[in-house]
Structure formats: C-alpha cells, structure tokens
N, C-alpha and C positions, 0 to 999 in steps of 0.2 A: 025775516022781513028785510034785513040789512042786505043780504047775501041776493036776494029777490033784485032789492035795487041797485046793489052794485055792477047784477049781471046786466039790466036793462041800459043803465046808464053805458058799463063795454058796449054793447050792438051797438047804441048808437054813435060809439063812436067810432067805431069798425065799421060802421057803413059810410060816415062821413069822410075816413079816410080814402076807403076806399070808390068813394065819388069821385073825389078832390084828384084819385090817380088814374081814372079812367079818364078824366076832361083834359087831363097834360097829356095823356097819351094821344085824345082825340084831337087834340092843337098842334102838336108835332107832327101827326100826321097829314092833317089837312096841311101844313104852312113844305109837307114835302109833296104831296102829289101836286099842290100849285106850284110850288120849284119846277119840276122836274116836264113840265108844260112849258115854262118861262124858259129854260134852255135848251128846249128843241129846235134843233135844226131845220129850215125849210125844205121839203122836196120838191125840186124839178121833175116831173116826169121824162123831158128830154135829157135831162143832165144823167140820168140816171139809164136810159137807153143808152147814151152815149157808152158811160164806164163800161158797161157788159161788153159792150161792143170790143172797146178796147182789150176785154182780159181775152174775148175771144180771139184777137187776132196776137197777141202773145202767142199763145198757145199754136199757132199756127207755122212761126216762126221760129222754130227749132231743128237741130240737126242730130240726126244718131250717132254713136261716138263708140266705138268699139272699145271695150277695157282691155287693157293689158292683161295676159293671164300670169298666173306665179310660174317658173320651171317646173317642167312635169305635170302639168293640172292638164289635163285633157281637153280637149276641144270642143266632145258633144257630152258634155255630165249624163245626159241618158242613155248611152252606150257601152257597156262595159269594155273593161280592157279585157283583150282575150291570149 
C-alpha cells in the first residue's frame, strides 16, 4: 500500500514538473517570436528595386585583365607541347 502511494504521489509530481517546464518554454518562446516582429526592418519596395539595380550595374562595370603567366607555362593549357 505504501509503495502504491508513493508511486501516485511521484506522477503527480512528475507531471507537475513537467507542466511548470513546458509553460517557461511556451513564455520564452512567445516573448521571442514577438521580439523578433518588433525588430524588423521596414521594406520599401522602391528601395529595394533600387539596390538590384545598383548590384546590376556593378557588374557591368568591370574590365578583363590578363594574368601574368610563370616562365615556361604555355599559352594555350589545351594544346600540348609537341
């Protein structure tokens, strides 16, 4: 009988733990997905056409630039020396 109610009295208090650590987990999480709302940044849609715009014309702006080869390194690498 003892061992009866010793093990009833554990569950319940293994279940109350275990409540007690599901409601911090559920408070931590809610107090981060409303964070992480509150420091979102605005979007523009023009501002944002804008940047593209910009990386595109980077890219546009660029020059070829022949590397220097080592002495003796060949010219066309897919031609063998004969």
């Amino acid at each position: 009988m003892i061992i009866l109610s010793g093990a009833y009295v554990l569950s319940i208090s293994q279940q109350f733990r275990y409540e007690c650590r599901d409601q911090k987990i559920k408070q931590i999480l809610e107090e981060n997905t409303l964070g992480t709302k509150k420091n979102r940044r605005k979007i523009n849609i023009k501002d944002e056409y804008y940047k593209l715009q910009m990386n595109e014309l980077q890219f546009d702006d660029w020059e070829q630039i022949r590397v220097k080869r080592l002495p003796g390194e060949p010219e066309n690498v897919l031609v063998p020396d004969s």
